[in-house]
C-alpha positions in Angstrom: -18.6 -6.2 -23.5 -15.6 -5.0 -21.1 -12.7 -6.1 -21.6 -11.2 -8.4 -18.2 -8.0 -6.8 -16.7 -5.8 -8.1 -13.8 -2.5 -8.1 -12.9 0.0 -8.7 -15.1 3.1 -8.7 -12.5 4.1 -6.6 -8.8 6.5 -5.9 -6.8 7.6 -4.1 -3.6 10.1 -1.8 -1.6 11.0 -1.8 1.9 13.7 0.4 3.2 16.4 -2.3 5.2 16.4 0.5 8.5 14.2 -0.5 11.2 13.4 0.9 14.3 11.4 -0.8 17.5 8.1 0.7 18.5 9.9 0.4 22.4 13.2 2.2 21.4 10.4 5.1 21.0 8.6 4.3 23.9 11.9 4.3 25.8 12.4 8.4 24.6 9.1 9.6 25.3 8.5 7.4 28.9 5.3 5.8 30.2 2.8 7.6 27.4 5.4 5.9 25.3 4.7 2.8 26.8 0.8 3.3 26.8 0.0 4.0 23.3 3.0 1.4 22.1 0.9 -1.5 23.7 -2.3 -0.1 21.7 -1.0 -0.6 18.8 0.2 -3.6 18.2 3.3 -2.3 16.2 6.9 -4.5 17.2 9.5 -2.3 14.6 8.9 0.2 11.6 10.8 0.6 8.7 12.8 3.8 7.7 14.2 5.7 5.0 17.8 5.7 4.7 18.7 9.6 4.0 18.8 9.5 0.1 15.2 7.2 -0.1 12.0 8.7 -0.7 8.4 7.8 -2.0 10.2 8.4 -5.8 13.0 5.9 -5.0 10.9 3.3 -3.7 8.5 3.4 -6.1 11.0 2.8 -8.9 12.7 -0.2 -7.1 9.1 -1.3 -6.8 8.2 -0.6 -10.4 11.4 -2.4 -11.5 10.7 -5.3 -9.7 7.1 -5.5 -10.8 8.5 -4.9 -14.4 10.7 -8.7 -14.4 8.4 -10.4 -12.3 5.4 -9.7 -15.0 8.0 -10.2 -18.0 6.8 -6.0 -18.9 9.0 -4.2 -21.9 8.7 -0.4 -20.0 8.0 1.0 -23.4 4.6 -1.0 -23.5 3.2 0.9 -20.4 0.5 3.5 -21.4 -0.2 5.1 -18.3 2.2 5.8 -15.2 0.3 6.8 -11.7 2.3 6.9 -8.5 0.1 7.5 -5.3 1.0 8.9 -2.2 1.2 11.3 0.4 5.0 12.0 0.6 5.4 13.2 -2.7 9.0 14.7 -3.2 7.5 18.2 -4.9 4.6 20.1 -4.1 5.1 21.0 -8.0 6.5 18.0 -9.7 5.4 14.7 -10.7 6.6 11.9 -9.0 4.8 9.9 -12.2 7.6 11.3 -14.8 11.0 10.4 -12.6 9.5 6.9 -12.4 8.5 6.7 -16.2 11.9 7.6 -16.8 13.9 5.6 -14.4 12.3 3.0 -16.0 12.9 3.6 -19.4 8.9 4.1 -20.5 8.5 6.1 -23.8 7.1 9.5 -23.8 4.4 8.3 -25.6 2.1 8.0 -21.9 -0.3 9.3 -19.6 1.3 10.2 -15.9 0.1 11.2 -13.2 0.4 12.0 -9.4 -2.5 11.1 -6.7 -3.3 11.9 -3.2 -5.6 10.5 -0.9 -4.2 9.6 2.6 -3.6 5.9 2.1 -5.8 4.6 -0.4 -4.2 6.9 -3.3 -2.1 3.6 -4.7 -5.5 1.6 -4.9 -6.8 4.7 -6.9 -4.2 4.5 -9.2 -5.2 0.5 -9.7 -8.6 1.6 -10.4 -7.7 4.3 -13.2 -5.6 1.5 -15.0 -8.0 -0.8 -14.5 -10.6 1.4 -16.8 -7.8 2.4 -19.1 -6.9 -1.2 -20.0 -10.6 -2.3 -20.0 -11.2 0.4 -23.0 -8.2 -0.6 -24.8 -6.7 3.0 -24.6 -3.3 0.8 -22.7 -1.7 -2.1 -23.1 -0.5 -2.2 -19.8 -0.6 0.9 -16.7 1.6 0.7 -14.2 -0.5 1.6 -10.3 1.8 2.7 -7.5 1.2 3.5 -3.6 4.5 4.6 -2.6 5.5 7.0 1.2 8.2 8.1 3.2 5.1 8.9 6.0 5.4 11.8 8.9 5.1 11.1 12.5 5.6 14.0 15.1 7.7 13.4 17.9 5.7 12.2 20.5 2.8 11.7 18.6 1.0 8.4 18.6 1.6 7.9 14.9 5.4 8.2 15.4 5.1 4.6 16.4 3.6 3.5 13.3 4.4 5.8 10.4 7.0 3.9 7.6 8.2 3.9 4.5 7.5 1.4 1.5 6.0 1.0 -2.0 4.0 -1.4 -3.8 3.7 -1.7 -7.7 1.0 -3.6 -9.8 1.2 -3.7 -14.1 -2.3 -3.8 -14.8 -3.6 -5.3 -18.3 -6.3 -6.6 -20.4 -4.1 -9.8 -22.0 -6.1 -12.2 -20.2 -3.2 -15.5 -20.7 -0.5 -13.0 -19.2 -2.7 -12.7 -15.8 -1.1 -13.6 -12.4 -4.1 -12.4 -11.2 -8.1 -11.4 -12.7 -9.3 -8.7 -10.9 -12.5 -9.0 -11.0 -14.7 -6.4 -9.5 -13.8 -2.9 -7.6 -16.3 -0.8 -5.9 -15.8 2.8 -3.5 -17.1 3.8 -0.7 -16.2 7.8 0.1 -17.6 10.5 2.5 -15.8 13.7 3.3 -14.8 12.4 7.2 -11.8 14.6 8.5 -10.1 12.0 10.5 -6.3 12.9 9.4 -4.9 15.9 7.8 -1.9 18.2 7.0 -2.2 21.7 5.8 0.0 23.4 3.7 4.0 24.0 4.4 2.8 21.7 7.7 5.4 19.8 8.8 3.6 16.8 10.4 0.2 15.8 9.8 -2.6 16.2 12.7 -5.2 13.7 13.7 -8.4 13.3 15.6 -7.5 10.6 18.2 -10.0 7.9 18.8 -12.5 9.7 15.9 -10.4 7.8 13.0 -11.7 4.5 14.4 -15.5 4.6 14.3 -16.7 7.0 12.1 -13.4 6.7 10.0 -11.5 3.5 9.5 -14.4 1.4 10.6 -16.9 2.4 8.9 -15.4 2.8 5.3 -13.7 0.2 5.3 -16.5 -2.4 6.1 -18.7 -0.3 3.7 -16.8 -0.6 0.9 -16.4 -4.2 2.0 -20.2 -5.1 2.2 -20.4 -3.3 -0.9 -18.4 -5.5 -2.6 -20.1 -8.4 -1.5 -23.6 -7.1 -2.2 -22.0 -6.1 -5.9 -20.6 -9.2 -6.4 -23.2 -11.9 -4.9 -20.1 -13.2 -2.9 -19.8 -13.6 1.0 -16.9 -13.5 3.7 -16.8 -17.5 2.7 -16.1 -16.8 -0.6 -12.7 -15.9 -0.1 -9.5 -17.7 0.9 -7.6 -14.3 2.0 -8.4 -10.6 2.9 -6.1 -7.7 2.9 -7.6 -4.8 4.9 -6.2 -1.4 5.4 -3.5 -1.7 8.6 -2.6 1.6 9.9 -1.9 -0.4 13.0 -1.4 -4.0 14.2 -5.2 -4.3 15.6 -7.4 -2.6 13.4 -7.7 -4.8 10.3 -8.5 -7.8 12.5 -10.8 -5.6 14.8 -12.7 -5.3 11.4 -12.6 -9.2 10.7 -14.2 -9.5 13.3 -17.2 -7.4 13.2 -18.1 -8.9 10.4 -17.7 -12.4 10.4 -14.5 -13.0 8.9 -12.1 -15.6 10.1 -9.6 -13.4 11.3 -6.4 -16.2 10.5 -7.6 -15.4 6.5 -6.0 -11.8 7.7 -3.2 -12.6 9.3 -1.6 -13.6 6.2 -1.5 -10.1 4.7 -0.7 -8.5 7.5 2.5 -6.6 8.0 2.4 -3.6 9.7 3.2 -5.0 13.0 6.9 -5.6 11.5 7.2 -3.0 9.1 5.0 0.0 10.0 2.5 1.3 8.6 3.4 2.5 4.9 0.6 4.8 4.2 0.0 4.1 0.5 1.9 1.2 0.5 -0.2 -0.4 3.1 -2.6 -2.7 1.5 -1.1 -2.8 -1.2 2.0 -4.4 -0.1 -0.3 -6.9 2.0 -1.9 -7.6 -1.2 1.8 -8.9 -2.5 2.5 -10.6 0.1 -0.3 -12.4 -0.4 0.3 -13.5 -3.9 3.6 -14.8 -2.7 2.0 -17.3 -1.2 -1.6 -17.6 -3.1 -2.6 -20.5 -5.0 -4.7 -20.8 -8.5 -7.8 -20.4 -8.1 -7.7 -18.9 -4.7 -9.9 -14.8 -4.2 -7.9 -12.4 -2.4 -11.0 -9.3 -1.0 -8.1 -6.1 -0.9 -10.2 -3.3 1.0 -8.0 0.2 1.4 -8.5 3.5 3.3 -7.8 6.8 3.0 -8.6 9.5 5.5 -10.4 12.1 4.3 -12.4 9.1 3.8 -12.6 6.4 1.5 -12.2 2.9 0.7 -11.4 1.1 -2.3 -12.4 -2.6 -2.2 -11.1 -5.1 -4.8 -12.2 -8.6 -5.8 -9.4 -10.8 -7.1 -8.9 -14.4 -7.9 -5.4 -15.6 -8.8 -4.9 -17.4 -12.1 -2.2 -20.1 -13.1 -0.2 -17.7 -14.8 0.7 -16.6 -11.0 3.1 -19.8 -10.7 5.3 -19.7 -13.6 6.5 -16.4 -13.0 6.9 -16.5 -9.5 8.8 -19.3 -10.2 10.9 -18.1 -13.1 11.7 -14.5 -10.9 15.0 -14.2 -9.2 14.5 -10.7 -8.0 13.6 -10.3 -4.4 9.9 -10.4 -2.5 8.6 -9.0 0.2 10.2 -12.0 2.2 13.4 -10.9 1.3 12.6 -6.8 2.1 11.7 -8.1 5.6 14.7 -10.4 6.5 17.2 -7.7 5.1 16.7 -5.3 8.2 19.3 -3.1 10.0 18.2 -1.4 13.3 18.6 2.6 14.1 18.3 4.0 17.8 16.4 6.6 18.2 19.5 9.5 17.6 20.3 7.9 14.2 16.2 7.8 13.5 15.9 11.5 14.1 18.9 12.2 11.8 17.4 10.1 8.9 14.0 11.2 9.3 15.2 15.2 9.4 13.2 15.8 12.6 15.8 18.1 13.8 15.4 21.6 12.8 17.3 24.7 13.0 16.5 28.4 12.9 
């Protein structure tokens, strides 16, 4: 019989630096203006100069560390997601093992797939705990994302991270999750080559073919694997690369789109790449009750989609209630806004020969 697993405790990291989706509209003139009202993006976050997908991810390990009441030196496995990783060659997995004072006595591990990399990593510890090779594994999707001037995903690409201790200690749950299923194709939607400075992608082709249709496959997958319908579920946190798409998605298929809404954050924080989803599925267990299922979808381009089935336990109330560090709430109010000079200097978009 398999083991159950779930979450044990999470946490996230926003950068306080903000900058408004107009103030870039205001540089680059009425295209500016065009694609700023298709997105449905107000402000983005942004890395201060010294933060990148490693510093995140440890202020979001940390904080998912005291809210689950984790010892660092129980965590078997360490794998941070992402598509800003600081080295080419160089884990990001052993500078957040070590920040957080884990043992060497653990699997690490970086991954890379477009957005969905940090659900990857939830899936990995998921099996791990389930076999009883862990006590607990420690799932990150953490980026500093590129955007290049001009281009429609400057208006969008963020920074953030979201971290989730998974385990197989079934009173120590804030969260049982329940069932996970994939759906993957090889769809080149989004890309960057190597020693690339910005990424490159194909326009209205990562709707359809892409976003669309992986992330409602995985979703009706879920439901046929599960027996469970759109009814079934109190909250669903889809992929949000923009403001628009995850309830464009509700929509098609029957979902009440105001059980979205909810987990939604990109419109005031950007899109975070591998920190997406997952930091919508934190926000919702800020405000989840006992009881309550949470349906987490991700994407990655490239494509796939990871789709999760979760249903929040009591444990969930007793240590939100007992943690004093901060949430996602307080990541959001703690904002400081950059023009568009000061953005270019902390993003490093100006180059010389």
């Amino acid at each position: 019989m398999v083991a159950s697993v779930g979450i044990v405790g999470y946490g996230v990291s926003v950068p306080k630096y903000r900058i408004k989706a107009a103030e870039i509209a205001r540089v680059w003139g009425e295209e500016g203006d065009r694609i700023t009202k298709g997105l449905g993006v107000i402000e983005k976050s942004v890395p201060d100069v010294d933060e990148d997908a490693a510093t995140l991810a440890v202020e979001a390990s940390r904080n998912a560390l005291s809210f689950g009441k984790v010892d660092p030196v129980s965590l078997g496995a360490v794998y941070v997601g992402s598509e800003s990783h600081p080295y080419a060659v160089k884990p990001t997995a052993t500078i957040v093992a070590e920040a957080l004072g884990a043992t060497p006595d653990l699997t690490a591990a970086d991954l890379e797939f477009a957005c969905k990399a940090g659900t990857a990593a939830v899936q990995i510890c998921m099996g791990m705990c389930a076999a009883g090779m862990i006590r607990h594994g420690l799932a990150v999707g953490t980026d500093t994302s590129q955007g290049r001037p001009g281009d429609a995903l400057e208006y969008t690409a963020s920074a953030g991270a979201a971290a989730f201790i998974i385990g197989a200690e079934k009173d120590n749950f804030v969260a049982e999750l329940e069932a996970t299923c994939s759906y993957t194709t090889d769809t080149p939607d989004f890309w960057r080559r190597q020693h690339a400075e910005f990424p490159t992608h194909g326009g209205r082709f990562t709707g359809a073919p892409a976003y669309f249709k992986h992330v409602m496959g995985a979703t009706q997958a879920l439901f046929e694997k599960t027996g469970t319908r759109a009814s079934d579920y109190d909250y669903f946190v889809f992929h949000q690369p923009n403001g628009k798409f995850p309830l464009e998605v509700a929509k098609k298929m029957g979902i009440d789109t105001e059980k979205v809404k909810p987990g939604l954050f990109t419109p005031i924080i950007g899109n975070t790449y591998s920190g997406a989803s997952p930091i919508g599925l934190c926000g919702v267990l800020d405000i989840a009750k006992p009881g309550q299922r949470i349906l987490l979808t991700s994407f990655g381009s490239g494509a796939g989609s990871d789709s999760f089935s979760i249903r929040v336990t009591e444990g969930l109330l007793a240590k939100r209630e007992a943690y004093k560090g901060w949430k996602l709430s307080d990541y959001i109010a703690h904002k400081e806004y950059l023009d568009y000079a000061l953005y270019v200097k902390h993003r490093r978009k100006l180059k010389s020969l």
